[in-house]
matplotlib code that plots the C-alpha trace (Angstrom):
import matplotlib.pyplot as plt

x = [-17.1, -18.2, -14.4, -12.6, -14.8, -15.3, -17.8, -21.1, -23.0, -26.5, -27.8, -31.5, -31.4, -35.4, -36.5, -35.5, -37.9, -37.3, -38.4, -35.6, -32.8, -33.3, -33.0, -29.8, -28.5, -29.5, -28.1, -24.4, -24.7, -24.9, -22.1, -19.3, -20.1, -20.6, -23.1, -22.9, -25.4, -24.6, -22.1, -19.5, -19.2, -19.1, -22.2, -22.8, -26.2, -26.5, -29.9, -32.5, -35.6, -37.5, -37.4, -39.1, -40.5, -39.9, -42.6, -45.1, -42.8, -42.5, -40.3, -37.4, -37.5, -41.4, -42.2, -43.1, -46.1, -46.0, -49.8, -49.9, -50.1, -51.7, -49.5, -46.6, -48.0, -47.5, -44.2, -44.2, -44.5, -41.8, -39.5, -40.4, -39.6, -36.1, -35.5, -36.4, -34.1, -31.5, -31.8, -31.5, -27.8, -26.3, -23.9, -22.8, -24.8, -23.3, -25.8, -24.9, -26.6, -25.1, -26.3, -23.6, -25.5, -27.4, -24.9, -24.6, -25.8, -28.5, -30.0, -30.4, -34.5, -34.5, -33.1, -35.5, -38.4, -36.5, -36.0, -39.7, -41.2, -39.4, -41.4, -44.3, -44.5, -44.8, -46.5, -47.8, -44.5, -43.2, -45.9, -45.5, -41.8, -42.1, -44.5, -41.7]
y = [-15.0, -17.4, -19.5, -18.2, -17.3, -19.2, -18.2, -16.4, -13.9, -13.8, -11.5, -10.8, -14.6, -14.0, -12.6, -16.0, -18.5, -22.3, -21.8, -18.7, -20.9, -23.8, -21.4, -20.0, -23.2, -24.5, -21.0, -22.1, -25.3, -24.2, -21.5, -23.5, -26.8, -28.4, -30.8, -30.3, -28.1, -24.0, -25.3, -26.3, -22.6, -22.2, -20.6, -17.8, -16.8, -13.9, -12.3, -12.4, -14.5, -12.7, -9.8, -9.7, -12.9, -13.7, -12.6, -15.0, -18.3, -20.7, -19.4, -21.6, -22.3, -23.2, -27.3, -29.1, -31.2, -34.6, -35.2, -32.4, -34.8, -31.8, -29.4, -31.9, -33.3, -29.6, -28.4, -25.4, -27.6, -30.0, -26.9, -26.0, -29.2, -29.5, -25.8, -26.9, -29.9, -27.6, -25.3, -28.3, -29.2, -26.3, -27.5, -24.8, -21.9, -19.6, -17.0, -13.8, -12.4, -9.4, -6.1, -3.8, -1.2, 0.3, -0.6, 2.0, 2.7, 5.2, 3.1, 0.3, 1.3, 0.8, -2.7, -4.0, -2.5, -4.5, -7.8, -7.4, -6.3, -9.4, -11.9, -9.8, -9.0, -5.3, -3.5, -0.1, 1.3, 0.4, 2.1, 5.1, 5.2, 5.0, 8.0, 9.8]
z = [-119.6, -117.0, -117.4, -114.4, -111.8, -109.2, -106.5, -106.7, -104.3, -104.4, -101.3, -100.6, -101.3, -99.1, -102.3, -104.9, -104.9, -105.9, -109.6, -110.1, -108.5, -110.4, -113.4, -111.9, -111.5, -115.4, -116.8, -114.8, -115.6, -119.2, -119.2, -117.4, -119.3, -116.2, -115.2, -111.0, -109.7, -110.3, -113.0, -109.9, -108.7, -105.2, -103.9, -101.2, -100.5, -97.9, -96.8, -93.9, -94.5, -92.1, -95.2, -98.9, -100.0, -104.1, -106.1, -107.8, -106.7, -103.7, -101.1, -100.6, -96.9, -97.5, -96.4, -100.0, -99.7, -101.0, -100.7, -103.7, -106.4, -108.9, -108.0, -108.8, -112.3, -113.4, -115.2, -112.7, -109.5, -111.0, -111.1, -107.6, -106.1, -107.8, -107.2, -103.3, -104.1, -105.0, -101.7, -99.5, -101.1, -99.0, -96.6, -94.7, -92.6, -90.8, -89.0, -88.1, -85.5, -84.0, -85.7, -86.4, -89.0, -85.9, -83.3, -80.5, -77.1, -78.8, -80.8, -78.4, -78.1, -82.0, -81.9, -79.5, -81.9, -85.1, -83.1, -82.5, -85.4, -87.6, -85.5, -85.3, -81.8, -81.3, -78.9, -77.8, -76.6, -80.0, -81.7, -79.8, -80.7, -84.4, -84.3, -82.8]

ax = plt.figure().add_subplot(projection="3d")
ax.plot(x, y, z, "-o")
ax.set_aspect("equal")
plt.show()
């Protein structure tokens, strides 16, 4: 099944943690009988980290602490830290940053409220908007 394709899309990638990618990557590894990480297919991960975190697993933007020597004698922290491994072998990010699902003059006000709410920063006016 797995014998001609060539590139996989994961999006809400925010929501896979280290443990689930590794498990990705062992599942292509197996099914394309190929050793290279993701079985050789070509990888595209889309999402917005500032969304859904994965549930019950280490995010995969989160630091790895090498201090942790308990945490890494376990099977689940060794799988964390070569799912992190993994994460780190992207080469190329491109960010997108101009919003086009709510683009228009009207929804300008809105925007400004997401930009803010993402990093955490809202305020009064925004509060007052959303009750609207």
């Amino acid at each position: 099944m797995w014998s001609g394709v060539d590139f996989l899309f994961i999006d809400e990638i925010s929501m896979v943690g280290c443990n689930l990618l590794l498990r990705i990557s062992e599942v292509l590894i197996e099914a394309k009988g190929c050793t290279e990480p993701f079985g050789g297919i070509n990888m595209i991960f889309a999402g917005d980290f500032a969304q859904l975190s994965p549930v019950g697993q280490t995010r995969l933007f989160a630091r790895q602490h090498a201090a942790s020597t308990a945490h890494a004698a376990t099977v689940k922290g060794q799988r964390t830290t070569l799912g992190k491994l993994l994460w780190l072998t992207v080469l190329s990010v491109i960010i997108l940053s101009e919003i086009m699902r709510q683009k228009g003059d009207v929804n300008d006000r809105f925007l400004d409220l997401l930009e803010r709410l993402r990093i955490g920063q809202c305020n009064l006016d925004d509060y007052e908007f959303l009750q609207t």
